[in-house]
C-alpha positions as a Python dict, from the first residue, in 0.01 Angstrom:
ca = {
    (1, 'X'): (0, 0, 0),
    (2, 'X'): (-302, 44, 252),
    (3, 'X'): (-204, 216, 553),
    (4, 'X'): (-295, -100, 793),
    (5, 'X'): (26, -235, 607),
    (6, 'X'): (218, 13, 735),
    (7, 'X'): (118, 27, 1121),
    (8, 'X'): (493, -130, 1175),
    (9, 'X'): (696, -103, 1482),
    (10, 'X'): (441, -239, 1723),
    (11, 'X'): (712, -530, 1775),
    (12, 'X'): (1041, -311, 1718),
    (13, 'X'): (947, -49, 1900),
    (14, 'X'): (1042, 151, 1593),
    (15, 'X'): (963, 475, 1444),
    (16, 'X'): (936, 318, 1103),
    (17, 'X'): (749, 635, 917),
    (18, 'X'): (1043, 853, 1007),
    (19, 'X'): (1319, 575, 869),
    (20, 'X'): (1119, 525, 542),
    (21, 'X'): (1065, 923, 494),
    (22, 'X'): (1452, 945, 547),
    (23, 'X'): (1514, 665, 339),
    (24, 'X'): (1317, 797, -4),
    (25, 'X'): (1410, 1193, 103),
    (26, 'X'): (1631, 1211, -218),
    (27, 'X'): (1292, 1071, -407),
    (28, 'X'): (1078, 1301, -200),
    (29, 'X'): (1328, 1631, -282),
    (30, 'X'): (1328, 1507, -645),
    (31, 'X'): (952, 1516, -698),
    (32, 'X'): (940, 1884, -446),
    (33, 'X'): (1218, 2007, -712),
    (34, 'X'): (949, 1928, -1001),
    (35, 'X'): (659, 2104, -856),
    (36, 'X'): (852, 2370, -748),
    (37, 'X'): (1014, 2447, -1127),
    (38, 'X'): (642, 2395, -1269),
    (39, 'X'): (513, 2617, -1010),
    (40, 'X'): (779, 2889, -1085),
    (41, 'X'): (702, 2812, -1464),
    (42, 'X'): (317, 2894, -1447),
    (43, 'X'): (384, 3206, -1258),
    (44, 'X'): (634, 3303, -1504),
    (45, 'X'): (351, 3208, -1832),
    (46, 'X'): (113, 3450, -1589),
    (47, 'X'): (367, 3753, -1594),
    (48, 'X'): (415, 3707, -1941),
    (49, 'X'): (71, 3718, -2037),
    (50, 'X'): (21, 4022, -1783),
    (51, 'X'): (299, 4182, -1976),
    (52, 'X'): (229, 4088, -2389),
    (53, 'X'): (-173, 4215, -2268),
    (54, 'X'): (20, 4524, -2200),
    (55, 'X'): (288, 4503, -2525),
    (56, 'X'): (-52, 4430, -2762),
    (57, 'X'): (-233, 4654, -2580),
    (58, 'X'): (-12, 4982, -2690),
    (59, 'X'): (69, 4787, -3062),
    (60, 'X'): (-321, 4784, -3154),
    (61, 'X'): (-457, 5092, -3020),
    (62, 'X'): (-296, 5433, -3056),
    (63, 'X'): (28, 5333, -3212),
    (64, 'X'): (-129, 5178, -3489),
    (65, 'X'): (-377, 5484, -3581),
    (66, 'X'): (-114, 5712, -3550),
    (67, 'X'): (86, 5586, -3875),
    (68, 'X'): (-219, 5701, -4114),
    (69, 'X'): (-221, 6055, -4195),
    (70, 'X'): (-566, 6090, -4200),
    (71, 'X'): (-525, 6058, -3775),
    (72, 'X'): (-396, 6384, -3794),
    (73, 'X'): (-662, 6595, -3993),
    (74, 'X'): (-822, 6722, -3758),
    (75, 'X'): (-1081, 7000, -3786),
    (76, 'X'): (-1206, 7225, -3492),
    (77, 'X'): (-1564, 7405, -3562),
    (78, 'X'): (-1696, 7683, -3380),
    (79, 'X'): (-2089, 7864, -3472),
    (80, 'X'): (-2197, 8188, -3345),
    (81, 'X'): (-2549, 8017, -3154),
    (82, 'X'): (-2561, 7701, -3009),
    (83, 'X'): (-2863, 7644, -3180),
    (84, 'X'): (-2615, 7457, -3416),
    (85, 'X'): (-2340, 7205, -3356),
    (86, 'X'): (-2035, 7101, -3595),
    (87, 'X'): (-1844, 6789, -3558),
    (88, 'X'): (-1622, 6860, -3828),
    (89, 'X'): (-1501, 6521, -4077),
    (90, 'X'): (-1120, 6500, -4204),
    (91, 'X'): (-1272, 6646, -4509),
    (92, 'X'): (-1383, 6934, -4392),
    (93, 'X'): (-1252, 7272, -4543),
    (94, 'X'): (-1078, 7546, -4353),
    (95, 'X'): (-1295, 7917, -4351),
    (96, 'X'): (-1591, 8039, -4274),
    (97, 'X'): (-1951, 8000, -4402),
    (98, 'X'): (-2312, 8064, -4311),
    (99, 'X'): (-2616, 7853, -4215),
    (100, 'X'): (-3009, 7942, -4110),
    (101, 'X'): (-3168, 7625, -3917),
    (102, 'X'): (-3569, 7663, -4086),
    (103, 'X'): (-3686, 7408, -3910),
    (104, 'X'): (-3658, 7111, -3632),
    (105, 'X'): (-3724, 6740, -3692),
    (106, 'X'): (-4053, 6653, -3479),
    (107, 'X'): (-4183, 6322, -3402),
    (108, 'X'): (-4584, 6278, -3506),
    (109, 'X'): (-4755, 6309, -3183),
    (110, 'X'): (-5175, 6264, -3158),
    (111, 'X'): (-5351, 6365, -2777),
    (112, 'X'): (-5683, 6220, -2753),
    (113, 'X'): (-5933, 6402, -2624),
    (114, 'X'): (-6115, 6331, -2349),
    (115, 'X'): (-6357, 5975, -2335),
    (116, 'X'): (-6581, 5769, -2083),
    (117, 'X'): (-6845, 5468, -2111),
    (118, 'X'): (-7195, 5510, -2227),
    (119, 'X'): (-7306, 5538, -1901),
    (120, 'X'): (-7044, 5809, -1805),
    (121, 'X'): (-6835, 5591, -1600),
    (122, 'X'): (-6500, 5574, -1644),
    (123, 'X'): (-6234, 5396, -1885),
    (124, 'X'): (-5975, 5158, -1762),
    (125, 'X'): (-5743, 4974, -1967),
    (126, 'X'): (-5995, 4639, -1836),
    (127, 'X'): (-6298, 4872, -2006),
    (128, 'X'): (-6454, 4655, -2285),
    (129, 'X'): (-6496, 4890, -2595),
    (130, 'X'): (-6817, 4812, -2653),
    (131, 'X'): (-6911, 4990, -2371),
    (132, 'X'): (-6793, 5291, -2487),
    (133, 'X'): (-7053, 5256, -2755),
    (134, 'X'): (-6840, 5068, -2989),
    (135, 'X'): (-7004, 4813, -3250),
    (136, 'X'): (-6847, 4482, -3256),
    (137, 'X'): (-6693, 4403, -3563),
    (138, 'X'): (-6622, 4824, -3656),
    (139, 'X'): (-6261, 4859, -3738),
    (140, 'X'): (-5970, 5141, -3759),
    (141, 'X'): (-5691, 5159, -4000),
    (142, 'X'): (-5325, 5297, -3934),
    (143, 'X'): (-5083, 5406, -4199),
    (144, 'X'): (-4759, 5411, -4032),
    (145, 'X'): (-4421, 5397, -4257),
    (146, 'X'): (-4587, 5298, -4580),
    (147, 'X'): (-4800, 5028, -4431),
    (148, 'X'): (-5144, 5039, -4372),
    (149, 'X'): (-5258, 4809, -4100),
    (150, 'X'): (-5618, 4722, -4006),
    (151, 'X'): (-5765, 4639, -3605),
    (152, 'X'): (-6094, 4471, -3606),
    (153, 'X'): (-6289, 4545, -3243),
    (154, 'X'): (-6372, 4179, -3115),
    (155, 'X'): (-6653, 4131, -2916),
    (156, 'X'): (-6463, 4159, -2591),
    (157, 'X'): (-6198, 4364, -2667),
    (158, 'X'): (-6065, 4589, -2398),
    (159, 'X'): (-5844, 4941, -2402),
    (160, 'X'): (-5553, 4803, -2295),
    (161, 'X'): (-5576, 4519, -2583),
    (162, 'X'): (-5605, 4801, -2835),
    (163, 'X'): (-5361, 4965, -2712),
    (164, 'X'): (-5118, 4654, -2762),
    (165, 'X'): (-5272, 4615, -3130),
    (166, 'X'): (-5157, 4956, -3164),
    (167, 'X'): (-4788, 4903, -3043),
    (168, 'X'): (-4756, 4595, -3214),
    (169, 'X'): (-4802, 4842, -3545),
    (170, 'X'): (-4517, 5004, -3454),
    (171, 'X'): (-4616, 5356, -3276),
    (172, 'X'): (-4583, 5397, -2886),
    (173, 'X'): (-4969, 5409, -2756),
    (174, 'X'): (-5100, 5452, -2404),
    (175, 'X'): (-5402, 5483, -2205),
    (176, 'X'): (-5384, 5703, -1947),
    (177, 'X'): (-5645, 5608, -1727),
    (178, 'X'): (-5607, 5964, -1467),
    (179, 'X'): (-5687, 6203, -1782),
    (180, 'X'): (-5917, 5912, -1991),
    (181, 'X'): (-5737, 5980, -2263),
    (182, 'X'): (-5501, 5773, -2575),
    (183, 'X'): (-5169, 5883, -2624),
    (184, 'X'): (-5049, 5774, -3022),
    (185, 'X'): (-4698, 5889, -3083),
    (186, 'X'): (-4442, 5758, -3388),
    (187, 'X'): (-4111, 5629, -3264),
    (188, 'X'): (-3897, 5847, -3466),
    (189, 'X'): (-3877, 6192, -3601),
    (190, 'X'): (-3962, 6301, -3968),
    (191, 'X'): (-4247, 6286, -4203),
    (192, 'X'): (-4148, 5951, -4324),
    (193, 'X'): (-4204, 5819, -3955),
    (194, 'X'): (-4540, 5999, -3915),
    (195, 'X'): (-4851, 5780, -3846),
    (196, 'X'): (-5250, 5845, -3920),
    (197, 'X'): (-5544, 5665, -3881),
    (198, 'X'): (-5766, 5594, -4198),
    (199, 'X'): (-6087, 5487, -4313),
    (200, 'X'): (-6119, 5120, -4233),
    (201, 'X'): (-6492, 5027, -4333),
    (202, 'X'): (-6834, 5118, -4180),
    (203, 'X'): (-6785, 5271, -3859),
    (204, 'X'): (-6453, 5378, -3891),
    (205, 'X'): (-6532, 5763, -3784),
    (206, 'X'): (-6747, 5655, -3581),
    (207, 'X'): (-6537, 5416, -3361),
    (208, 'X'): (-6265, 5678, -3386),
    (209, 'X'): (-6425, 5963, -3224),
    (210, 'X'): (-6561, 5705, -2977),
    (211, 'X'): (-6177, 5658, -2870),
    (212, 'X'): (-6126, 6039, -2911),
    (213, 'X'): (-5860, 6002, -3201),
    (214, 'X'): (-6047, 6260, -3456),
    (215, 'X'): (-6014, 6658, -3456),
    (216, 'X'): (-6444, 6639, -3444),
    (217, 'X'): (-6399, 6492, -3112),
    (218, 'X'): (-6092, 6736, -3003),
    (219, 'X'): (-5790, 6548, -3013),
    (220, 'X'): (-5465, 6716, -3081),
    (221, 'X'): (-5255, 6679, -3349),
    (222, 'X'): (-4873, 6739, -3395),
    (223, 'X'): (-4774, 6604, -3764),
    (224, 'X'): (-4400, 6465, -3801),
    (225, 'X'): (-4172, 6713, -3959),
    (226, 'X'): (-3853, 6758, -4108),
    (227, 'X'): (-3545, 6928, -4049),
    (228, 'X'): (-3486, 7151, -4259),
    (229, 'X'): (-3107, 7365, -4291),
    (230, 'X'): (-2980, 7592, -4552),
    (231, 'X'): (-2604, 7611, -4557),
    (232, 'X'): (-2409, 7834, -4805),
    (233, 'X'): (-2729, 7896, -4957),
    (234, 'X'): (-2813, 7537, -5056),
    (235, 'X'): (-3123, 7382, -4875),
    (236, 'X'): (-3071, 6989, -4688),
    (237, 'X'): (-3354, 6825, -4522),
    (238, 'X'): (-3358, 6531, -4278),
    (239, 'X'): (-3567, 6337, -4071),
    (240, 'X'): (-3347, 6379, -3802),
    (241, 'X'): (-3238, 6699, -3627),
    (242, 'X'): (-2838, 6605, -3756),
    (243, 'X'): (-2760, 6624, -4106),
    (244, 'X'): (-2421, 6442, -4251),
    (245, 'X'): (-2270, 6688, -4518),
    (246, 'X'): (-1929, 6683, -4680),
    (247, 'X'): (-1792, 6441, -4411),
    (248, 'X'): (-1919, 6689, -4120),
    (249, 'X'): (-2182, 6662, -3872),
    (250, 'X'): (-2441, 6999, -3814),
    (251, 'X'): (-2705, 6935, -3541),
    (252, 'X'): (-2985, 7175, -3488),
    (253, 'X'): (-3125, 7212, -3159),
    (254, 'X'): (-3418, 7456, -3214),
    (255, 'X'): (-3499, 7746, -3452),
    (256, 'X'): (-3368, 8111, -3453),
    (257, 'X'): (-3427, 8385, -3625),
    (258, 'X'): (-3124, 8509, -3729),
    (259, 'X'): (-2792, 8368, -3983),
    (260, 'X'): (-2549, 8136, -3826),
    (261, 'X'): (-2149, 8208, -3874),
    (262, 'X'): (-1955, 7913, -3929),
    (263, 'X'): (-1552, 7870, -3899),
    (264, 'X'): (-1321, 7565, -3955),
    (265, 'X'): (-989, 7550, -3878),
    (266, 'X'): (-710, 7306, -3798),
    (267, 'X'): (-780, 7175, -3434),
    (268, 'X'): (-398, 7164, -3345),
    (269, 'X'): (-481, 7062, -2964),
    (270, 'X'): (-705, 6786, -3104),
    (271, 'X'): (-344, 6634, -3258),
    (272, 'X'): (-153, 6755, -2974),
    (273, 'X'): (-368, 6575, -2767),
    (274, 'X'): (-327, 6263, -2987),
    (275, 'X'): (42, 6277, -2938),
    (276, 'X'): (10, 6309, -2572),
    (277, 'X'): (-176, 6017, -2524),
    (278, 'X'): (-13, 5819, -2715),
    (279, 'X'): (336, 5859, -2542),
    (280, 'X'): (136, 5809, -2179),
    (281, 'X'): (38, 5454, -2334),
    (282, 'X'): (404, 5439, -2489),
    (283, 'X'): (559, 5516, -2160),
    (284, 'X'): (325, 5322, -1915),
    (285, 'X'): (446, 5004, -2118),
    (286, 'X'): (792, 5060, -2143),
    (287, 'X'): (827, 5148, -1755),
    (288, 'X'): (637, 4825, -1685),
    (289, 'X'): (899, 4602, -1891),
    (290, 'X'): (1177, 4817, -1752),
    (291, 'X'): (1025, 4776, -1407),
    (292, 'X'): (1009, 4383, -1413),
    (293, 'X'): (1342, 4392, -1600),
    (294, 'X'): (1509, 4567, -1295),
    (295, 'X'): (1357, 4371, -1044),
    (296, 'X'): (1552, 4291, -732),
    (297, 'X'): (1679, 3960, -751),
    (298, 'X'): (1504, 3666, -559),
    (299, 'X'): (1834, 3440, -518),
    (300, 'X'): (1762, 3155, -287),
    (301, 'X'): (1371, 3193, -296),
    (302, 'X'): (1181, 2923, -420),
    (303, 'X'): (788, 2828, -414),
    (304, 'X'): (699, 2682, -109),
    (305, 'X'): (600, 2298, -48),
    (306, 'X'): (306, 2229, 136),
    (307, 'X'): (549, 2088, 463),
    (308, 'X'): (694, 2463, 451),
    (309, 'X'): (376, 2607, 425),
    (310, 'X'): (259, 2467, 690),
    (311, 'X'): (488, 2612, 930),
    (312, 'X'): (403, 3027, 796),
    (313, 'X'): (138, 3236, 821),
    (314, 'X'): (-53, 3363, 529),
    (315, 'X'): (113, 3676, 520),
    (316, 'X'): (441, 3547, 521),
    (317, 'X'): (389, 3283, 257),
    (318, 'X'): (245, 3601, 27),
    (319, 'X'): (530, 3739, 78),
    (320, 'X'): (778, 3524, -3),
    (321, 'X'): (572, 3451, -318),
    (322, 'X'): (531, 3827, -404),
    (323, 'X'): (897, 3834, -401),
    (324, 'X'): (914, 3539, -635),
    (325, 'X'): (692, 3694, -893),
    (326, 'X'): (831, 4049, -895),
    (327, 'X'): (1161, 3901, -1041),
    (328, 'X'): (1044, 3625, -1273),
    (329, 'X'): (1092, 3822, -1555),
    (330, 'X'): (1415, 3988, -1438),
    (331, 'X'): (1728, 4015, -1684),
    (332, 'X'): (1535, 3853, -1939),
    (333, 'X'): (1677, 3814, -2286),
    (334, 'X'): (1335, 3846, -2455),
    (335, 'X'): (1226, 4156, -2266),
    (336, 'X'): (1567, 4300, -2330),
    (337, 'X'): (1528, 4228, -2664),
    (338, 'X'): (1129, 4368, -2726),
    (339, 'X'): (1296, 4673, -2540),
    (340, 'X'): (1554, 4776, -2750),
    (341, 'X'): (1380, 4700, -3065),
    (342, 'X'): (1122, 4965, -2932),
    (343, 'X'): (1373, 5228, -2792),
    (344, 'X'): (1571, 5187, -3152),
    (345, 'X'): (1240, 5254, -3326),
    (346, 'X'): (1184, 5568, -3110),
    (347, 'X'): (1529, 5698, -3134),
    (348, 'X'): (1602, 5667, -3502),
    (349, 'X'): (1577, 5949, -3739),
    (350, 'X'): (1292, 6023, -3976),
    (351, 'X'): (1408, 6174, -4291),
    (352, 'X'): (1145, 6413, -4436),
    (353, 'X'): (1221, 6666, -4739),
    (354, 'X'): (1563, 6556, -4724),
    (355, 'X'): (1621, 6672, -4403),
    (356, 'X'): (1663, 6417, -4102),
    (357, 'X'): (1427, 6518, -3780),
    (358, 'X'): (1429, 6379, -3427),
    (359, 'X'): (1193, 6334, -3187),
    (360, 'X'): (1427, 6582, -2952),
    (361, 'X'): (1325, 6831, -3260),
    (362, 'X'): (968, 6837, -3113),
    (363, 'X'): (1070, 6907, -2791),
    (364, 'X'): (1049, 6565, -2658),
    (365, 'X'): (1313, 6287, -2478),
    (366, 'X'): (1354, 6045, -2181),
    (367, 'X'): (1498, 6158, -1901),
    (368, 'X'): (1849, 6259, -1774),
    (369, 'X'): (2015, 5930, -1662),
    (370, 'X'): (2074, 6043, -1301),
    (371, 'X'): (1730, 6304, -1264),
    (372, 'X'): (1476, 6039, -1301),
    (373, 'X'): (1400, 5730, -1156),
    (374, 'X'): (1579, 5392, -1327),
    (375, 'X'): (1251, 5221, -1412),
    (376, 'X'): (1157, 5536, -1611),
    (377, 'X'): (1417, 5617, -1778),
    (378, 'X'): (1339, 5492, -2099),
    (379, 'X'): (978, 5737, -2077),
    (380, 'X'): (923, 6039, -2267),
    (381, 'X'): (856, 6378, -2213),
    (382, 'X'): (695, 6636, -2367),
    (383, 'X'): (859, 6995, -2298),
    (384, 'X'): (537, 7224, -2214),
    (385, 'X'): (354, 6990, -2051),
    (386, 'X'): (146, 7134, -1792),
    (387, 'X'): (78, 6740, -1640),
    (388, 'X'): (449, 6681, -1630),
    (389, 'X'): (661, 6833, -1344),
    (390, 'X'): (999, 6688, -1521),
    (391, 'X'): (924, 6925, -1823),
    (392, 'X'): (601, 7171, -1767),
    (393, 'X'): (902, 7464, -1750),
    (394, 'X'): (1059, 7443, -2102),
    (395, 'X'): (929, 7575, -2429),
    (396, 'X'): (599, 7401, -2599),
    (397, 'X'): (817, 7280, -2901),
    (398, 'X'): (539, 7060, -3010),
    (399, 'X'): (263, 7274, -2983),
    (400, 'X'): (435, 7530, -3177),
    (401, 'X'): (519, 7318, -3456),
    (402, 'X'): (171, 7143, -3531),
    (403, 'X'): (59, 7559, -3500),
    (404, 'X'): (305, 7626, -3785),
    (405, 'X'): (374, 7293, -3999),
    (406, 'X'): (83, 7042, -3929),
    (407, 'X'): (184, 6873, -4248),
    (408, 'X'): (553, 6815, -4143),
    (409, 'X'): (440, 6700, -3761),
    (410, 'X'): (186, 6488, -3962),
    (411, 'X'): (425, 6337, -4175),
    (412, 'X'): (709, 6277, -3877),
    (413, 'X'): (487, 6120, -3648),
    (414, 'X'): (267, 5845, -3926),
    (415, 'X'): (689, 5749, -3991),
    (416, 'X'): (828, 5698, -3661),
    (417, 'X'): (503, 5514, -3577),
    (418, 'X'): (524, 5287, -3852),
    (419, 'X'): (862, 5229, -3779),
    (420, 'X'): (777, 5134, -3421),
    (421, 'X'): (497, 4936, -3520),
    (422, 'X'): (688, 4746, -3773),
    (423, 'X'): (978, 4651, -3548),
    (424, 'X'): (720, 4529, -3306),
    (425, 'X'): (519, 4334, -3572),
    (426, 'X'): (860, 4179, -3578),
    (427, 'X'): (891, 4091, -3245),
    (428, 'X'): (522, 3900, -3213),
    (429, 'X'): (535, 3743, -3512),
    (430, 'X'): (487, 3341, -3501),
    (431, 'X'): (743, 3085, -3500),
    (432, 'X'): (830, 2750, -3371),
    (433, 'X'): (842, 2840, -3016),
    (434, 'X'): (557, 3169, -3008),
    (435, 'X'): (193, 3255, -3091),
    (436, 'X'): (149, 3533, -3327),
    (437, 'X'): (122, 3824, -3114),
    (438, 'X'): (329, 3692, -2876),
    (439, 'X'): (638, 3841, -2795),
    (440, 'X'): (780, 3560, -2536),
    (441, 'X'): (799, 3156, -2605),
    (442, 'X'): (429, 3062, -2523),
    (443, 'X'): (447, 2748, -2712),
    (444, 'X'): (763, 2635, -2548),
    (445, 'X'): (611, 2693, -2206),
    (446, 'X'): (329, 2512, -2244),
    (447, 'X'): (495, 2258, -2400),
    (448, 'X'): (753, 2258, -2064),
    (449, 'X'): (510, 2255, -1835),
    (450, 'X'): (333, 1954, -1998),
    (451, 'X'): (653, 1804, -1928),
    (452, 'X'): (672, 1875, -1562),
    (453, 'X'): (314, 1745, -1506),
    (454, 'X'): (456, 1378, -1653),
    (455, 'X'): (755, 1438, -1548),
    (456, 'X'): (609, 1431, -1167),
    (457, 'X'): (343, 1180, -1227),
    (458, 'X'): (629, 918, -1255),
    (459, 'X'): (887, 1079, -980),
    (460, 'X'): (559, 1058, -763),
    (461, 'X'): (468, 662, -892),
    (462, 'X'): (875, 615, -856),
    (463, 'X'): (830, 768, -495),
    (464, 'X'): (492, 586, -367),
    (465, 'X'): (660, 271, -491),
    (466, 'X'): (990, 307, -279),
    (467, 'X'): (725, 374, -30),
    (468, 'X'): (587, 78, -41),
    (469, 'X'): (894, -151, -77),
    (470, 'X'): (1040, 17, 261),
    (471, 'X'): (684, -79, 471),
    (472, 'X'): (690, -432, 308),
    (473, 'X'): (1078, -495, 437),
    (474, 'X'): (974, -328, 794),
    (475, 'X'): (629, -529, 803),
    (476, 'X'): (817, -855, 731),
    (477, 'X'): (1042, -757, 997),
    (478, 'X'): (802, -702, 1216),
    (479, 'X'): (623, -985, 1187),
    (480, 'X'): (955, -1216, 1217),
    (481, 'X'): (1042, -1038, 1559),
    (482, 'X'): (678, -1067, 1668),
    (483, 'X'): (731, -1428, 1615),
    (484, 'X'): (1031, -1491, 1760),
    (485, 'X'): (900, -1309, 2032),
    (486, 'X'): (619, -1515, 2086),
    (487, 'X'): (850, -1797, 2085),
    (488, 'X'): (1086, -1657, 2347),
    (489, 'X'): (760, -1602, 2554),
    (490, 'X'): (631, -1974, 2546),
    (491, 'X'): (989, -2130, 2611),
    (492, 'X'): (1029, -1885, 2939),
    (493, 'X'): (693, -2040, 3072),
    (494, 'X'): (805, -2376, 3006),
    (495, 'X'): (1125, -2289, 3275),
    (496, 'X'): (879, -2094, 3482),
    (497, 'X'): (684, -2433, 3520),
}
């Protein structure tokens, strides 16, 4: 209805928009109700997506490396001169061995000498090379990585065009224009990456020393080399100062004079570490879930409507939101249940040799119940741990057993992570109601709030049209009294007469 139909009351004296609001308030709290549970619904989708990003997060990255054994074989190398560098592979072999670096890889690397014009002027990157005595139609040839590519001087070709003839070879080239001289280098290291300039056709030497690329005119000249390391007594070459051997990575940074020792060991702090970090990732997830599952209630809050947002300020309306959100996922069956399938995981025992081991065995638990914080009391911690006030005091258990049984710390840990993975492969596995890797009922929300939006659509169609009916009965009303009015007002003149 337009809104000139419902200018009623002139006549009655009426306040007609307050009687029709009171008479479709049940309609009005119906559709409010609607929005309201939708509202409440998308913020609840949000936290769950907040939370599976942080569920996934820990089930992809270091839980699932750490049930492969090969996570924990790691290798620490140490050399006597930092003139070499180890990164050792997982096949790398405990003890000690010997290595002389002969020689470093080098990139090929040509100086020009010195040049100018005919005239003695000087050479810009604008300078045509005919006047630096050039013939038009001369030519230079460059062999660069088994290619041998020929550049033709045009009748108005300049330095800095050659120079872009030369990049587009392949080779980094530049004029410098302060020393008047060309810089040719190769792009990588290694005497399959070298470059050199050969004989193109009459004029070739000559149009070379003209650009002061030949030893005659006295450029300089730094061929591409090899590296070149003898390990154990075998010889490996590579264009590239890093050689890949046996799974391991040696880099030589320059040459000495003088035999390299060599020593490979287990790096037990490299799977201590490992362990460590996973249980930070472990427990920041599981103290988030226990967090939001602890919440403090928010009985008797709802999300606002726009009338009672119009009567708070920002901040408060924040507020009472913020309180709304921090409990949506409070006492909820599906965290509950994600959260005991994980603790179960973590507290079961791994049987290994026929004996059954605990994580406790390692030197590492949760909490006692009343000496740490409720939304961390599911978290774990290490004894020894210099970053963790709760235990730094007690006896490195861990440490000391990857020092003295790597193999039965490797073994414990690729089980009980396997076993936590597993359960929660479980847990965000597809159905009717859930994505895959989903651990809460995306499906069925979406599929809810779809609901709600048609759902309110017709409440609000079922609303305008009460609406409506109200301001037609009041118009007509209205318009009777106005008439009877005017009536009333012609018979008085007639006695007034």
């Amino acid at each position: 209805m337009s809104d000139l139909m419902r200018l009623t009351g002139l006549s009655s004296g009426m306040d007609t928009e307050s009687i029709v609001s009171a008479l479709v308030s049940a309609k009005k709290t119906r559709v409010d109700e609607a929005k309201q549970a939708q509202t409440k619904l998308e913020w609840t989708q949000d936290a769950w997506k907040d939370m599976n990003s942080k569920i996934y997060g820990l089930y992809s990255g270091k839980l699932s490396s750490m049930r492969f054994s090969n996570s924990y074989s790691k290798k620490k190398t140490t050399t006597s001169n930092n003139a070499l560098s180890v990164v050792s592979g997982a096949g790398a072999v405990d003890g000690s061995y010997t290595a002389r670096i002969k020689s470093v890889a080098k990139a090929g690397y040509l100086t020009g000498a010195e040049i100018s014009t005919t005239d003695g002027g000087k050479v810009t990157n604008n300078t045509k090379l005919a006047d630096l005595g050039i013939a038009v139609g001369s030519a230079i040839g460059i062999q660069y990585k088994g290619k041998t590519t020929q550049i033709e001087i045009g009748e108005d070709m300049t330095m800095g065009q050659l120079v872009n003839k030369l990049k587009e070879v392949g080779v980094n080239a530049n004029f410098d224009e302060g020393n008047q001289r060309l810089f040719v280098s190769a792009k990588e290291t290694g005497v399959a990456n070298d470059f050199l300039f050969v004989d193109a056709g009459a004029n070739t030497t000559n149009t070379l020393n003209k650009l002061g690329l030949t030893a005659s005119a006295g450029s300089t000249r730094i061929k591409g080399a090899d590296a070149e390391l003898e390990l154990n007594g075998a010889t490996f070459k590579s264009s590239t100062n890093s050689f890949t051997i046996n799974g391991s990575t040696y880099t030589v940074n320059r040459v000495v004079d003088e035999e390299i020792s060599i020593t490979t060991e287990n790096d037990t702090s490299g799977i201590y570490d490992m362990v460590k970090n996973f249980f930070k990732e472990y427990n920041d997830t599981i103290n988030a879930m226990n967090k939001s599952y602890t919440a403090a209630s928010a009985k008797g809050y709802e999300p606002l409507t726009d009338e009672q947002k119009e009567a708070m300020s920002e901040k408060q309306i924040e507020d009472w939101e913020d309180k709304i959100k921090d409990s949506l996922l409070r006492k909820d069956s599906t965290l509950s249940s994600v959260m005991n399938a994980m603790r179960s995981a973590m507290n079961q025992g791994i049987e290994i040799d026929g004996k059954t081991y605990y994580l406790s065995d390692f030197g590492i638990a949760t909490g006692g119940y009343f000496e740490v914080d409720e939304k961390e009391r599911y978290a774990y911690h290490i004894d020894g741990d210099s970053e963790d006030s709760y235990s730094a005091g007690k006896d490195d258990k861990l440490k000391a057993a990857i020092a003295s049984d790597p193999e039965l710390v490797t073994k414990f840990f690729t089980k009980l992570s396997s076993n936590l993975y597993n359960s929660m492969t479980e847990k965000m596995s597809s159905s009717e109601y859930s994505s895959m890797y989903k651990v809460y009922n995306d499906k069925k929300m979406k599929s809810d709030y779809d609901k709600y939006s048609k759902e309110i659509k017709e409440l609000e169609k079922k609303l305008s049209a009460a609406e409506d009916r109200y301001y037609k009965q009041f118009a007509a009303m209205e318009k009777a009294m106005a008439k009877l009015n005017s009536s009333g007002n012609a018979l008085s003149g007639l006695f007034n007469m």
